[in-house]
C-alpha positions in Angstrom: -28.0 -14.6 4.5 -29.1 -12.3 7.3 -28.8 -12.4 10.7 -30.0 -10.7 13.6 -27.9 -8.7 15.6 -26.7 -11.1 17.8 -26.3 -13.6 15.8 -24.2 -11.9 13.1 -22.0 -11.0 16.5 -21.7 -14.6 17.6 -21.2 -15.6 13.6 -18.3 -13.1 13.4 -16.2 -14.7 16.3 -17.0 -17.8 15.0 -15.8 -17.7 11.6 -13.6 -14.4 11.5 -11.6 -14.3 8.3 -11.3 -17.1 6.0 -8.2 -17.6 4.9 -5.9 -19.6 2.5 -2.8 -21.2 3.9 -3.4 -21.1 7.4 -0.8 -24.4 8.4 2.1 -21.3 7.8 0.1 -19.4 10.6 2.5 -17.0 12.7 1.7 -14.7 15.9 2.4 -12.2 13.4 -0.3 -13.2 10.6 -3.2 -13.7 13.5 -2.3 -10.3 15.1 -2.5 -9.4 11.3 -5.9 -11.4 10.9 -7.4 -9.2 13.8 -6.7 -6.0 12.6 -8.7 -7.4 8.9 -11.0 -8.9 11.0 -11.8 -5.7 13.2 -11.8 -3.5 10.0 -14.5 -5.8 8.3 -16.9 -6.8 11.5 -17.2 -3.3 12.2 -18.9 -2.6 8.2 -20.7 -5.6 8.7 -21.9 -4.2 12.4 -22.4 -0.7 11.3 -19.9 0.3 13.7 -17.7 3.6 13.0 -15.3 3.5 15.9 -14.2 -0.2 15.0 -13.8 0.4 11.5 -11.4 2.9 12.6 -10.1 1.2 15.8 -7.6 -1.1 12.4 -6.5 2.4 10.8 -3.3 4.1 11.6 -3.8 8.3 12.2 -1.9 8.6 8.6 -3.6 6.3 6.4 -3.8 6.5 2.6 -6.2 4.8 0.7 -6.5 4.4 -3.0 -9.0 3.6 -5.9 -7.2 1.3 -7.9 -10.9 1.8 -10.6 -11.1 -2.1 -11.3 -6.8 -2.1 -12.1 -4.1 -4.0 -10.8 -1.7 -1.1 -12.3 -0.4 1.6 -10.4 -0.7 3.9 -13.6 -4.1 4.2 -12.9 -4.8 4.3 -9.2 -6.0 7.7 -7.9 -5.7 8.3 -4.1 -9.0 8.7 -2.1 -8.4 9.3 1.6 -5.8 11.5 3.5 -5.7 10.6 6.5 -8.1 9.0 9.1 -10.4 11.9 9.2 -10.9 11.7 6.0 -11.5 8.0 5.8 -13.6 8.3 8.9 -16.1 11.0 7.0 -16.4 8.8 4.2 -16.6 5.0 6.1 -19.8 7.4 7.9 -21.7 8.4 5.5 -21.3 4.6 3.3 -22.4 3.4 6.8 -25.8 5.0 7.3 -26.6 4.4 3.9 -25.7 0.6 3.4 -25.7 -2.5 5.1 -23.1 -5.0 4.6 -23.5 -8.6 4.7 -20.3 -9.9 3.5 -17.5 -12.4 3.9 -13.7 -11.9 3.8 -10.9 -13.8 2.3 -7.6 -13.9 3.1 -5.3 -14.8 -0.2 -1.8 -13.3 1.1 0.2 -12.5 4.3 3.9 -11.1 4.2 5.0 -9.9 6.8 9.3 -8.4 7.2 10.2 -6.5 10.3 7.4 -4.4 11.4 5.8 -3.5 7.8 3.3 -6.2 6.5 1.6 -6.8 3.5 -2.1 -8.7 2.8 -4.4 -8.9 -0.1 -8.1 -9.5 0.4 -11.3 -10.4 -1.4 -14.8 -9.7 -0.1 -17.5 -10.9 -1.3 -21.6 -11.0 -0.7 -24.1 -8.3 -1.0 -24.6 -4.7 0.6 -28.1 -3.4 1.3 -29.3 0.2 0.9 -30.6 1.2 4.2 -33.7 3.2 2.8 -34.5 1.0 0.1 -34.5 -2.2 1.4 -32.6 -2.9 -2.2 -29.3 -5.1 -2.5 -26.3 -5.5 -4.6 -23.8 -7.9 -4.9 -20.3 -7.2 -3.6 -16.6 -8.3 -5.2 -13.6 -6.4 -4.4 -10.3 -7.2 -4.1 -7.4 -5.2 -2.0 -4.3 -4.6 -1.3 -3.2 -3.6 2.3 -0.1 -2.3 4.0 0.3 -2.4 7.5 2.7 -1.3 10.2 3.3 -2.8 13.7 3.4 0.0 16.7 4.1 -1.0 19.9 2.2 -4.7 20.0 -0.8 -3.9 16.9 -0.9 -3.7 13.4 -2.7 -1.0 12.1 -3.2 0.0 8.4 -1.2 2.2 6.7 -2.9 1.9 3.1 -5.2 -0.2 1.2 -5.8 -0.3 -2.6 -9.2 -0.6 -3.6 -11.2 -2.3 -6.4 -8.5 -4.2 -7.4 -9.3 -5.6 -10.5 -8.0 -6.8 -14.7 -9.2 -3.2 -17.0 -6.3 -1.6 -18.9 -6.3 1.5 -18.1 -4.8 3.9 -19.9 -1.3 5.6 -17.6 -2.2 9.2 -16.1 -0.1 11.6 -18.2 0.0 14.4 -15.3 3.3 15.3 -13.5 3.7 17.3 -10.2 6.4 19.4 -10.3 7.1 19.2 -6.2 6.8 15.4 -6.8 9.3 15.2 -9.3 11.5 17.4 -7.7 12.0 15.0 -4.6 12.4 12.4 -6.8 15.2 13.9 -9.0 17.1 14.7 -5.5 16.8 10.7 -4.6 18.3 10.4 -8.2 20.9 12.8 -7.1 21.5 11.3 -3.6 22.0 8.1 -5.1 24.5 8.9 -7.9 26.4 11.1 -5.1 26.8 8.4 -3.0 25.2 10.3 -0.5 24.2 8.5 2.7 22.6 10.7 4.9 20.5 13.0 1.7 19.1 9.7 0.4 18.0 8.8 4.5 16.7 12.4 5.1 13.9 11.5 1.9 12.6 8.4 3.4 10.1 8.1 6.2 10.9 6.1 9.2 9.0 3.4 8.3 9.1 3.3 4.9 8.6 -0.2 2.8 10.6 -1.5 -0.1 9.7 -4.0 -2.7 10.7 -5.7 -5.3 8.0 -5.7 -7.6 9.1 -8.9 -9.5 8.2 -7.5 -12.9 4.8 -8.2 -12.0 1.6 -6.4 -11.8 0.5 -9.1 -9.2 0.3 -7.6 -5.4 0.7 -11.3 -3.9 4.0 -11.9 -6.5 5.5 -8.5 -4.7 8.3 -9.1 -2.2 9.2 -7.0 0.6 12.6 -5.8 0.8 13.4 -3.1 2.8 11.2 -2.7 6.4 12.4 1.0 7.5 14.7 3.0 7.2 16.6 1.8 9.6 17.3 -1.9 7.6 17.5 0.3 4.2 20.5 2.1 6.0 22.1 -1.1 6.3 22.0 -1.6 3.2 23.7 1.7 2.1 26.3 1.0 4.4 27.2 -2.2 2.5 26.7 -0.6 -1.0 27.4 2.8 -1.3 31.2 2.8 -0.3 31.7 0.1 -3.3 29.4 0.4 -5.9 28.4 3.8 -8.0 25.2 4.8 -9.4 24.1 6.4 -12.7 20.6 6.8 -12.6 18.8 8.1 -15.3 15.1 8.9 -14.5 11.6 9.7 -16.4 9.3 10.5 -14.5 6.1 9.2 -16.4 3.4 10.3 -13.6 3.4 11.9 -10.8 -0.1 13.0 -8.7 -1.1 14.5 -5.5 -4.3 13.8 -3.3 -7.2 16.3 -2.9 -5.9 17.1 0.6 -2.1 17.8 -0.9 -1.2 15.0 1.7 -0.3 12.2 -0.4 1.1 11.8 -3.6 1.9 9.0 -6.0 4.3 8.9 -8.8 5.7 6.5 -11.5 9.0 6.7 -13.0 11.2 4.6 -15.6 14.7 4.5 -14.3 17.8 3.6 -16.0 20.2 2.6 -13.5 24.3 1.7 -14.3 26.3 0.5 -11.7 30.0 -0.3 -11.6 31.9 -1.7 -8.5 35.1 0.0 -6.9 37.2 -3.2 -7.9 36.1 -3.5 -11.0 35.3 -2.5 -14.8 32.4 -3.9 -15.5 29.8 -2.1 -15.9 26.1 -3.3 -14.9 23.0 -1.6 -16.5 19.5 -2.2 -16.1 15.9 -0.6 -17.3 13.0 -0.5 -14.8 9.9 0.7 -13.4 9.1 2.2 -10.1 6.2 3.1 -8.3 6.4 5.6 -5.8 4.5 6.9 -2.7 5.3 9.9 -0.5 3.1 11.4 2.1 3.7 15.6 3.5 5.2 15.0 7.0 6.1 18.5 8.6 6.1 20.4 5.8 8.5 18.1 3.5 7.5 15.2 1.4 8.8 12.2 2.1 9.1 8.6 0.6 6.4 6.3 2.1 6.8 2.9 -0.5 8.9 2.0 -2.7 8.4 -0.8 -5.6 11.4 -1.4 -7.9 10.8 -3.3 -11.0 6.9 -2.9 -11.6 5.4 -4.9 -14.4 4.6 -3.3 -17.6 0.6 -3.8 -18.7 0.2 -5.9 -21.6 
């Protein structure tokens, strides 16, 4: 359906996001909702400056190329700039007319979660020609001061098997073997000193299923916590293949995929507990260092 200008304006306010579940509604979720909202008005408008007006200044975006597993997503955008060159250019050549739903909100601390799916048609500004449009996404978001803005989204979300990337960064894998060695050392302060500030953790629920994903840890600050409580009683033998490990065209961002064994034994006691999983990974290059951005422990395995 098209409208004119000022009707597709009014029609925007009117209907905003679509959304499933809205009875569990939160100030959280609707300051959430905006943010979406903002990010997909503005495609629908043409508008550059509120596409951008959702994104936080260190975004990382991702091409998930029609998966739902992390083996196979390559990272896109570095940073706003980046995004902004590229939202530009889709923007003077195509037209959206499209529709946005809502399937998942999770929201712990001041990290969130959502997962979208858009759907409609995009029109080719010269051409006059149009396409239908399905994607699905995955969002992470982070609340400063009283917004949400996007951290990260996942793109083209979607059901292909596609085969695991093979390559391995040696920088990548080098921060990752001195978490291994943080850990197993009990060391407080050298596992912190790896981690952004507002770094997410999740439990990944053996799934490769976005909305099954659980939020664990919302900064560092609440991962600290949880150090405190299990470091001074409970050792770590971590055993770690790193089965991928990539960095951005920008050398910004970087994603990485390991399978850890991990045995644990508590202070009091003999038993000893062991356990085999995956973990996704994503770090950004802040100041010079990489550090730890997400965190996913116990990724599903693709059939």
């Amino acid at each position: 359906m098209r409208f004119t200008y000022a009707l597709r304006a009014a029609a925007i306010i009117v209907l905003g996001i679509q959304s499933v579940g809205e009875a569990a509604e939160t100030p959280e979720t609707i300051l959430i909702r905006q943010t979406l909202n903002a990010d997909l008005a503005g495609h629908r408008r043409g508008d550059l400056d509120l596409v951008l007006s959702a994104y936080d200044e260190n975004v990382a975006t991702y091409d998930a190329r029609n998966s739902k597993d992390p083996r196979a997503w390559h990272i896109r955008h570095e940073g706003r700039s980046a995004l902004a060159n590229s939202v530009e250019q889709d923007l003077q050549a195509h037209r959206y007319e499209t529709e946005r739903t809502v399937p998942s909100i999770q929201v712990r601390g001041n990290v969130a979660t959502a997962t979208t799916i858009d759907s409609g048609q995009v029109v080719n500004r010269q051409s006059g020609a149009s396409e239908r449009y399905y994607e699905e996404r995955l969002w992470t978001l982070l609340k400063r001061e009283d917004r949400w803005l996007v951290t990260g989204f996942v793109a083209s979300l979607g059901q292909d098997k596609s085969p695991a990337q093979s390559v391995v960064n040696d920088e990548i894998s080098a921060v990752l073997a001195r978490e291994e060695e943080a850990r197993e050392a009990g060391d407080r302060d050298g596992l912190l000193a790896l981690f952004t500030e507002h770094f997410s953790g999740y439990d990944g629920k053996e799934s490769l299923e976005p909305t099954a994903w659980k939020i664990i840890f919302s900064g560092s600050e609440e991962f600290e916590k949880h150090l405190l409580r299990r470091l001074p009683h409970v050792t770590y033998q971590v055993e770690r293949e790193v089965l991928s490990a990539h960095i951005g065209p920008d050398q910004r961002e970087a994603l990485a995929i390991t399978h850890d064994t991990v045995k644990t034994r508590h202070a009091r006691g003999e038993t000893e507990h062991r356990l085999e999983r995956y973990v996704m990974w994503t770090l950004s290059k802040r100041d010079g260092d990489w550090k730890i951005t997400n965190m996913l422990y116990n990724l599903g395995q693709a059939e």
